[in-house]
C-alpha positions as CSV (number, residue, x, y, z in Angstrom):
1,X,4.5,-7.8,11.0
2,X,8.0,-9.5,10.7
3,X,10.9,-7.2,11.8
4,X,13.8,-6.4,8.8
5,X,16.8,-7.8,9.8
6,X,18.9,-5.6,12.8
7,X,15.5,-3.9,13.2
8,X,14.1,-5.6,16.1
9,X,11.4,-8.7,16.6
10,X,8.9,-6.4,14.9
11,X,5.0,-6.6,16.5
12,X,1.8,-7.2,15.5
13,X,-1.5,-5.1,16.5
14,X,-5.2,-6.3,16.8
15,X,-8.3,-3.5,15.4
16,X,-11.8,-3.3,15.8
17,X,-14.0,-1.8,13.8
18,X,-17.6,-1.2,14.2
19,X,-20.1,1.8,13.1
20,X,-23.0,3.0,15.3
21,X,-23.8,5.5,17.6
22,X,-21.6,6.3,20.8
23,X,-21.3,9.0,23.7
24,X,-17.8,10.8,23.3
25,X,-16.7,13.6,25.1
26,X,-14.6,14.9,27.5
27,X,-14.5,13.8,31.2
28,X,-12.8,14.4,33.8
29,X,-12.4,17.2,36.1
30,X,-10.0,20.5,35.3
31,X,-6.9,18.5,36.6
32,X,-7.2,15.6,34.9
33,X,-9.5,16.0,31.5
34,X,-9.9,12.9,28.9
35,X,-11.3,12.5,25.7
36,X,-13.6,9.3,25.9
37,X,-15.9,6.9,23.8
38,X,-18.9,4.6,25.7
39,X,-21.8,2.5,24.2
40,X,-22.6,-1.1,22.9
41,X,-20.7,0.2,19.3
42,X,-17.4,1.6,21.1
43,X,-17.7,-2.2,23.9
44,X,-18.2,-4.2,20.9
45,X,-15.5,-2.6,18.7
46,X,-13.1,-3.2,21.6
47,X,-14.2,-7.2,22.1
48,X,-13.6,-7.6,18.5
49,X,-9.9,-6.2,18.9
50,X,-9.8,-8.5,21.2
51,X,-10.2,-11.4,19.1
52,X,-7.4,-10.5,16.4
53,X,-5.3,-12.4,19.4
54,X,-4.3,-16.0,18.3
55,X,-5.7,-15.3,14.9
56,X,-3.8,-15.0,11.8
57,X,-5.6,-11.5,11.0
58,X,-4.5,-7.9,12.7
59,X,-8.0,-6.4,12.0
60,X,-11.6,-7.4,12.3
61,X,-14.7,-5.5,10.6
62,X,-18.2,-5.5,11.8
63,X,-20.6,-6.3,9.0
64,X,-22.3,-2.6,10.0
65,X,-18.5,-0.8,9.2
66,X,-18.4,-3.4,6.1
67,X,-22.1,-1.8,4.8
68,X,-21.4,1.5,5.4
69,X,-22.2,3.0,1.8
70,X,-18.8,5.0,1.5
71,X,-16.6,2.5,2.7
72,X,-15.2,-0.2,0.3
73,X,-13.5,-3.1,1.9
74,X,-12.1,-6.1,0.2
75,X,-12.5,-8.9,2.7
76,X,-11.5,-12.5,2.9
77,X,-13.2,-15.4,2.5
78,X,-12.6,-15.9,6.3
79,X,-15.8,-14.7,8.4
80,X,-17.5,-15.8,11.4
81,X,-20.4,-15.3,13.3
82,X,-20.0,-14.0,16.9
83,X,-23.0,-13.4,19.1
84,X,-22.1,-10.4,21.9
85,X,-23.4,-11.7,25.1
86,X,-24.4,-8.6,26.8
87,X,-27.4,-7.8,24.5
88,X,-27.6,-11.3,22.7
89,X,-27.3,-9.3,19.4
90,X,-25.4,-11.6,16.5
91,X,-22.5,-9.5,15.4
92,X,-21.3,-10.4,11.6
93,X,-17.5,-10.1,11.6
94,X,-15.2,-10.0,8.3
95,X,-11.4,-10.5,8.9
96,X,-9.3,-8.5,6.8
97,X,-6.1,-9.7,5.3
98,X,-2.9,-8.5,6.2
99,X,-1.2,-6.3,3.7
100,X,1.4,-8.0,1.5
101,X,5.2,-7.4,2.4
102,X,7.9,-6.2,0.2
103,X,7.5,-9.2,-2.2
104,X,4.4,-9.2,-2.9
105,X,3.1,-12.0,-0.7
106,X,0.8,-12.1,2.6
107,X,2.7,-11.8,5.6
């Protein structure tokens, strides 16, 4: 994201996305209660965040979010294959473009 000027250096964020089933809940004791999301989905989700780093592209979509029947995403050309080593199950990512700035053009 590039800052305006007198603004500040602006940032830039990674996302994951992936759809499947996880365990969410809270957890914790009466102190200290959290609100929490485990599983392959949630594990894979947060690997793929991790790969928006050193990429041109703030957000990656697994290809089960991008098949989802009610969502509609517009994705680039760019895609790659990425096989998650913990269960050797391929993982089909789409990276989506970031959205154009004031002008009109990609950022």
């Amino acid at each position: 994201m590039d800052a305006r000027p007198g603004v500040g250096d602006g940032f830039r964020m990674g996302v994951g996305l992936m759809s499947g089933e996880v365990m969410s809940g809270n957890v914790g004791s009466e102190r200290r209660l959290e609100y929490t999301a485990i599983g392959d989905t949630t594990n894979t989700a947060a690997r793929l965040e991790g790969m928006t780093k050193g990429t041109p592209y703030m957000v990656f979509v697994a290809d089960t979010t991008r098949k989802r029947p009610r969502i509609r995403l517009t994705t680039s050309s760019a895609s790659t294959a990425w096989r998650y080593a913990a269960d050797r199950e391929r993982v089909d990512v789409w990276a989506l473009p970031d959205a154009p700035d004031h002008n009109g053009g990609a950022r």
